[in-house]
C-alpha positions as CSV (number, residue, x, y, z in Angstrom):
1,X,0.0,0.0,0.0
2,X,1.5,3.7,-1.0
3,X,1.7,6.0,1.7
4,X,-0.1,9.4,0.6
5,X,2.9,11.3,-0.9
6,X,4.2,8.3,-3.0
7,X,0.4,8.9,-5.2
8,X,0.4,11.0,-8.5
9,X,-2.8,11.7,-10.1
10,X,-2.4,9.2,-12.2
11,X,-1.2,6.5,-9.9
12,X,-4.1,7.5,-7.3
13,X,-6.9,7.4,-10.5
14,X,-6.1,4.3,-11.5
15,X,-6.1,2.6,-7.7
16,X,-9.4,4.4,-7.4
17,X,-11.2,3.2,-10.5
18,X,-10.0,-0.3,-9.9
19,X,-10.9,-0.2,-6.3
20,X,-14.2,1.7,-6.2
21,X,-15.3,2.5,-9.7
22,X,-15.3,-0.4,-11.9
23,X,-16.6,-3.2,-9.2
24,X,-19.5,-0.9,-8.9
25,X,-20.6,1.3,-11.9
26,X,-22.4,-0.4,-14.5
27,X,-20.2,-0.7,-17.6
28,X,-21.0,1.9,-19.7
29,X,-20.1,4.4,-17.1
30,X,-17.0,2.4,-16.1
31,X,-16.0,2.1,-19.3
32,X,-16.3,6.2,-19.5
33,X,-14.3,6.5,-16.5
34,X,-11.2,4.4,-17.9
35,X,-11.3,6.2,-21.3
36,X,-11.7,9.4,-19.5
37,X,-8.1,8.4,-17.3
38,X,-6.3,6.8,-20.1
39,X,-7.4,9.2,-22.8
40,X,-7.2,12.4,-21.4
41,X,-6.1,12.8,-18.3
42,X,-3.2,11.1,-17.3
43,X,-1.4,12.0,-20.4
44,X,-2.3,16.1,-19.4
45,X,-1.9,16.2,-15.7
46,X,-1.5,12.3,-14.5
47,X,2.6,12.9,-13.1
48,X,1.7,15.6,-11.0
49,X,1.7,14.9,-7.5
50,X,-1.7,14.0,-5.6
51,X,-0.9,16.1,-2.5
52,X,0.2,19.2,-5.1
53,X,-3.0,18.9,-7.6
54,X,-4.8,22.4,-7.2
55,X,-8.0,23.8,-8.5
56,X,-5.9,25.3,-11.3
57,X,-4.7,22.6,-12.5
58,X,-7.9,21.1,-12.9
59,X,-9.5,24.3,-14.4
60,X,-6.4,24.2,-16.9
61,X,-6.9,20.7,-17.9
62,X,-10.8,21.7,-18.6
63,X,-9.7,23.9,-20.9
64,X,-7.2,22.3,-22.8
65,X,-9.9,19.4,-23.1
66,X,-12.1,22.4,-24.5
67,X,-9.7,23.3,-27.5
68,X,-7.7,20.0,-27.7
69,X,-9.7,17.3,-26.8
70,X,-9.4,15.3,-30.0
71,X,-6.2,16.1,-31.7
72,X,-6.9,13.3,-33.9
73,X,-10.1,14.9,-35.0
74,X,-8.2,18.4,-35.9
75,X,-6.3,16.7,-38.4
76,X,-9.5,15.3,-40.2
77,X,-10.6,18.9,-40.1
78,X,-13.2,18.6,-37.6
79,X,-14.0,20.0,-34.1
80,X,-10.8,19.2,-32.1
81,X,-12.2,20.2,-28.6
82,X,-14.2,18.2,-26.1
83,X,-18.1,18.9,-26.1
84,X,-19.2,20.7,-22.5
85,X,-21.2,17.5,-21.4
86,X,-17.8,15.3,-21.6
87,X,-15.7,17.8,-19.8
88,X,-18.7,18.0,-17.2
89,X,-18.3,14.5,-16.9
90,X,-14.5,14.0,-16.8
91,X,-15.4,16.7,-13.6
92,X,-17.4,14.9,-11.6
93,X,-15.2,11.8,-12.1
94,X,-12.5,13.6,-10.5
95,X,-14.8,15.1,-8.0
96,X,-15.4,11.7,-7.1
97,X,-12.0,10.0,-7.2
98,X,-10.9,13.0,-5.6
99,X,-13.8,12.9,-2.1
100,X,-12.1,9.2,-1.8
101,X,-8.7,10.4,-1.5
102,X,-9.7,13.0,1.3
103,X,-11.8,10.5,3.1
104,X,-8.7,8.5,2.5
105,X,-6.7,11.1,4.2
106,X,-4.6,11.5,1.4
107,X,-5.3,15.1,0.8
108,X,-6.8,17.4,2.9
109,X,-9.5,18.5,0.7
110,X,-10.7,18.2,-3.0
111,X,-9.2,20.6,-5.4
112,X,-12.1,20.2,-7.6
113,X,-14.0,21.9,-5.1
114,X,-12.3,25.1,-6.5
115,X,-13.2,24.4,-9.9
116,X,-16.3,25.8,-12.4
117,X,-17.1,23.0,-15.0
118,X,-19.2,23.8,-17.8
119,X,-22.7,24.0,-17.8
120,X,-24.4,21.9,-20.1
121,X,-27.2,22.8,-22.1
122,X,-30.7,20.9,-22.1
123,X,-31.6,19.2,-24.8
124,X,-34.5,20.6,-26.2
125,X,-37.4,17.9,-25.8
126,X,-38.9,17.0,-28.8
127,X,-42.2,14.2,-29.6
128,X,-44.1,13.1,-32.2
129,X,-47.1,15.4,-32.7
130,X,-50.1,13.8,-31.8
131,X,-51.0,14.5,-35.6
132,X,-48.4,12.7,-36.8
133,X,-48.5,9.7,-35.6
134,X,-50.9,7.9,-38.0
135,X,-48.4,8.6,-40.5
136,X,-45.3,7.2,-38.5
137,X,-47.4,4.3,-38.2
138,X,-48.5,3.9,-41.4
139,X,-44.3,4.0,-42.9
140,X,-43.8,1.6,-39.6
141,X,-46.2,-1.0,-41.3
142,X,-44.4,-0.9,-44.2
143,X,-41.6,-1.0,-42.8
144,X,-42.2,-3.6,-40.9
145,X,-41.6,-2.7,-37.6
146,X,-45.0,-1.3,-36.6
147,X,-45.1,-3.5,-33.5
148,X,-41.6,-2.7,-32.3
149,X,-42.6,1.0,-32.5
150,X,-46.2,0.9,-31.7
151,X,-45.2,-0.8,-27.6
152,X,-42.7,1.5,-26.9
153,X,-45.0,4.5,-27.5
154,X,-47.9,2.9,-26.0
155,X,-45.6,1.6,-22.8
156,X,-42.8,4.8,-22.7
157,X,-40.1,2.2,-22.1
158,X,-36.3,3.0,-22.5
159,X,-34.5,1.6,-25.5
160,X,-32.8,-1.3,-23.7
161,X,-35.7,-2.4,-21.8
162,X,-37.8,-2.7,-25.0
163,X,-35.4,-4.7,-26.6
164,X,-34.7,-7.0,-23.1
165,X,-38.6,-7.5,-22.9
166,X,-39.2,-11.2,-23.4
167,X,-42.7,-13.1,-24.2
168,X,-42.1,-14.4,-20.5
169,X,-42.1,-10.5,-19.0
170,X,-45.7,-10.2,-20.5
171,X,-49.3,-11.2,-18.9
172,X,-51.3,-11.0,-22.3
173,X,-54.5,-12.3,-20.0
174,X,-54.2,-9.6,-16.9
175,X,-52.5,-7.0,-19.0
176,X,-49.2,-6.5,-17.3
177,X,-45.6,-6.1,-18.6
178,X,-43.1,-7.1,-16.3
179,X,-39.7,-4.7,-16.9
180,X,-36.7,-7.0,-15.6
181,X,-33.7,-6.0,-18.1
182,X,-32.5,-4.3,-20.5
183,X,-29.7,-5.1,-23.7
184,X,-26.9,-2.9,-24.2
185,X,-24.1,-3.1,-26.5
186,X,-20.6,-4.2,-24.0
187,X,-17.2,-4.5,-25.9
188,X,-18.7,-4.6,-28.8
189,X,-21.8,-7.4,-28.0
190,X,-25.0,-7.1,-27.5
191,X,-25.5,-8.2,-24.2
192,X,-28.8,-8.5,-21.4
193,X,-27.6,-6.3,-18.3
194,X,-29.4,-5.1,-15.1
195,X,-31.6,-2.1,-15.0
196,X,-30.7,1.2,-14.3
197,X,-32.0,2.0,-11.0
198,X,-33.8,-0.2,-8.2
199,X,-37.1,1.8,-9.6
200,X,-36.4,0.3,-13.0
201,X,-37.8,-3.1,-12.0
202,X,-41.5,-2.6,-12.2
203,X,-44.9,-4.1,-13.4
204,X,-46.6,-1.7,-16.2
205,X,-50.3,-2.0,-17.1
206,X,-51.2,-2.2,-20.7
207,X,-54.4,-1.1,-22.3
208,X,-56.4,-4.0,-24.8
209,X,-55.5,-2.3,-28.0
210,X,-51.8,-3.0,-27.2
211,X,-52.4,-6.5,-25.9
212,X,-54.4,-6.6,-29.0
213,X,-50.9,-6.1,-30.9
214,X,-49.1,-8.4,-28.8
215,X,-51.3,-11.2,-29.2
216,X,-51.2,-10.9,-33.2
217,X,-46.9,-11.1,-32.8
218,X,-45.4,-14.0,-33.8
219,X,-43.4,-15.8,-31.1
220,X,-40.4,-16.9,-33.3
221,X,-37.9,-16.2,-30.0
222,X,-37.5,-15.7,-26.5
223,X,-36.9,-12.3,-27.3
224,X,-40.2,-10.5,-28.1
225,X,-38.0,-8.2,-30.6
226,X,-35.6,-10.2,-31.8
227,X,-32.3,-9.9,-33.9
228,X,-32.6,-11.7,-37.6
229,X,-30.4,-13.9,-36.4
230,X,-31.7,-15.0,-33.1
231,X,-31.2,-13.2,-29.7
232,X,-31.4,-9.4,-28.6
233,X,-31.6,-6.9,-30.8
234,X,-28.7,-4.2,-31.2
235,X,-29.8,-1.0,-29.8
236,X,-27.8,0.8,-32.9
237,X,-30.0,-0.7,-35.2
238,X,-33.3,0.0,-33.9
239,X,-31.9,3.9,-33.6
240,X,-31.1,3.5,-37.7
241,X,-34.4,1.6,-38.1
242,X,-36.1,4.9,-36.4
243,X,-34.4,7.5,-38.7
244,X,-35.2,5.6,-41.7
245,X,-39.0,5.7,-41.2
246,X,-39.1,9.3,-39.7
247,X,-37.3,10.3,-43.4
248,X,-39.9,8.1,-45.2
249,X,-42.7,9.3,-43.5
250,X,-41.1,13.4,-44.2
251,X,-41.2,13.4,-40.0
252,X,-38.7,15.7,-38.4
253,X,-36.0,14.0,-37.0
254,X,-36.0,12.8,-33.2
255,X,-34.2,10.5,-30.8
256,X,-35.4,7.4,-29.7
257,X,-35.5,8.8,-26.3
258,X,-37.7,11.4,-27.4
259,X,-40.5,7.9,-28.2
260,X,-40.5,8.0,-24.0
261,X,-41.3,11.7,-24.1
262,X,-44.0,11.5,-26.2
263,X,-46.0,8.9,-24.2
264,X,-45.4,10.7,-21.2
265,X,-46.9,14.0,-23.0
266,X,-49.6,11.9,-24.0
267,X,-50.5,10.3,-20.8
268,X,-50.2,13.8,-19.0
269,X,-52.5,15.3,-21.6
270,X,-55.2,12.2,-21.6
271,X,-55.7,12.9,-17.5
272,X,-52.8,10.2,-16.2
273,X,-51.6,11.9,-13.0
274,X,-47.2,12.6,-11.9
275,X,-47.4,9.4,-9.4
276,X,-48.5,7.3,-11.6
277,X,-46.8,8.1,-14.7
278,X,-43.8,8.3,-12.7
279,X,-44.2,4.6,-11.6
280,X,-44.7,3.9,-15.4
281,X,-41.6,5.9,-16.1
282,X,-39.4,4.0,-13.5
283,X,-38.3,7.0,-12.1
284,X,-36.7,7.2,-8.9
285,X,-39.8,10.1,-7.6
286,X,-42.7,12.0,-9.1
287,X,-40.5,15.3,-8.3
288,X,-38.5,14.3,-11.3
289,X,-40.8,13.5,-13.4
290,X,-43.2,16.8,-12.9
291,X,-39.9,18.8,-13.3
292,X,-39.4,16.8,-16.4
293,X,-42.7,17.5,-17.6
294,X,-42.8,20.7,-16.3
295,X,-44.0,22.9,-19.5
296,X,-46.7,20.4,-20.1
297,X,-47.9,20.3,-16.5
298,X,-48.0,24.2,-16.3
299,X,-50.0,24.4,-19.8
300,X,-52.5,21.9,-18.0
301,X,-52.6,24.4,-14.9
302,X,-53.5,27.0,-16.7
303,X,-56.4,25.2,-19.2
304,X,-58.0,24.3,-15.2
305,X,-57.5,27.7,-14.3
306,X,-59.3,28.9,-17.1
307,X,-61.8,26.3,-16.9
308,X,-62.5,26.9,-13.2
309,X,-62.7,31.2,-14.2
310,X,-65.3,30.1,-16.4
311,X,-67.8,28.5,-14.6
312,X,-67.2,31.3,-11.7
313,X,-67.5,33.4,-14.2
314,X,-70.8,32.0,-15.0
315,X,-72.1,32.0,-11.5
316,X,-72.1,35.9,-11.6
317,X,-74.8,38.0,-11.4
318,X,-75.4,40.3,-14.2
């Protein structure tokens, strides 16, 4: 075991991924972590000793990330710097990696404390307008994917969880979809994996029009969306799949993750209340979910205001 002023920030990253990171973290954000060490910042700032690292240094290494990020990239003429959601990442490693050193007593306190990472900006939600949809559906069918697309928007799972669901999740007779994994792409395979979050793991109630669907499936796999060649589908190709039948269709483009936004608009708008949609959702509280929703929930707010002024209104004497 090293003694606190034998550590660079190199030395004492790699001991902390391998000791608290990676057993941990799911592998996605493990993986992010490692490239985020090896890749940019031991090579910057890694020799320099843990005991010596300063807010500056950080703050310096944000910046160079910024403008140099991807010197491979300047020399194909594209943008060489680092987008403001990585750096803020790569931050909040460090913040991490850092709080176990102090608790560690190998520093006194985190230099990242000192630092300002970049904020990032919101992506602008985006749906399907309600009027669109029969024509989505419509280039779906011939498409042939109707079904895969048709679920998700009637259910507002995530990608992965829509393409872990298996015949054996689903209660076509009570109605019930039972969310137990999801399939990610790992090193290259497609792979099941646990969920997300502890709230992930829940029962969703489906209306007759989508068991309807379901029940006119074919069950050629375990897998109630299934690969061509057997197994779980990529998550890739159902991405691809979705911008092909948006451009048929003359749709604007959206992301998949923007399917799990529109049911939720929808289900808000149709009378489904936060608590429950949140359940639904898998989110880890309905305070997440109405500041999600926020706009749409405010827009409802004021149509019951108005509602409510009217029939006061009415109740006036002339």
């Amino acid at each position: 075991m090293r003694r606190a002023d034998e550590y660079t920030l190199g030395t004492w990253l790699q001991t902390w991924y391998e000791l608290y990171a990676k057993p941990h973290l799911r592998f996605p954000t493990a993986e992010y972590y490692r490239r985020g060490i090896e890749l940019h910042i031991t090579p910057r700032i890694g020799d320099i000793p843990l005991k010596k690292l300063t807010g500056r240094d950080l703050q310096g290494l944000y910046k160079d990330l910024r403008e140099h990020g991807r010197l491979r990239e300047a020399q194909k003429g594209k943008q060489p710097g680092l987008s403001d959601s990585t750096i803020r990442g790569i931050h909040t490693m460090l913040h991490n990696a850092l709080d176990r050193a102090v608790k560690e007593r190998l520093i006194v306190r985190n230099p990242a404390d000192d630092c300002v990472p970049p904020k990032i900006p919101k992506h602008e939600m985006k749906i399907l307008p309600p009027e669109s949809l029969g024509t989505f559906f419509e280039e779906a069918r011939r498409s042939g994917v109707f079904e895969l697309y048709y679920i998700d928007l009637a259910t507002g799972l995530r990608r992965g969880e829509l393409l872990g669901l298996k015949w054996a999740d689903i209660d076509l007779s009570k109605g019930i979809i039972h969310v137990r994994r999801q399939v990610l792409r790992q090193n290259g395979k497609v792979v099941e994996a646990p969920l997300k979050t502890k709230n992930s793991y829940r029962n969703i109630a489906i209306g007759a029009d989508t068991v309807k669907v379901l029940k006119g499936m074919e069950q050629k796999d375990e897998y109630v969306f299934p690969s061509p060649y057997g197994g779980p589908m990529s998550p890739d190709s159902v991405l691809h799949m979705l911008q092909r039948v948006l451009k048929r269709a003359g749709l604007e483009r959206i992301r998949f993750h923007d399917l799990r936004h529109t049911f939720s608009v929808l289900a808000l708008q149709n009378g489904v209340d936060v608590k429950t949609l949140s359940a639904m959702l898998g989110h880890y509280s309905a305070g997440f979910t109405l500041d999600t929703y926020a706009h749409v929930t405010t827009s409802m707010q004021k149509q019951a205001a108005n509602a409510v002024g009217n029939f006061l209104s009415g109740t006036l004497q002339p």
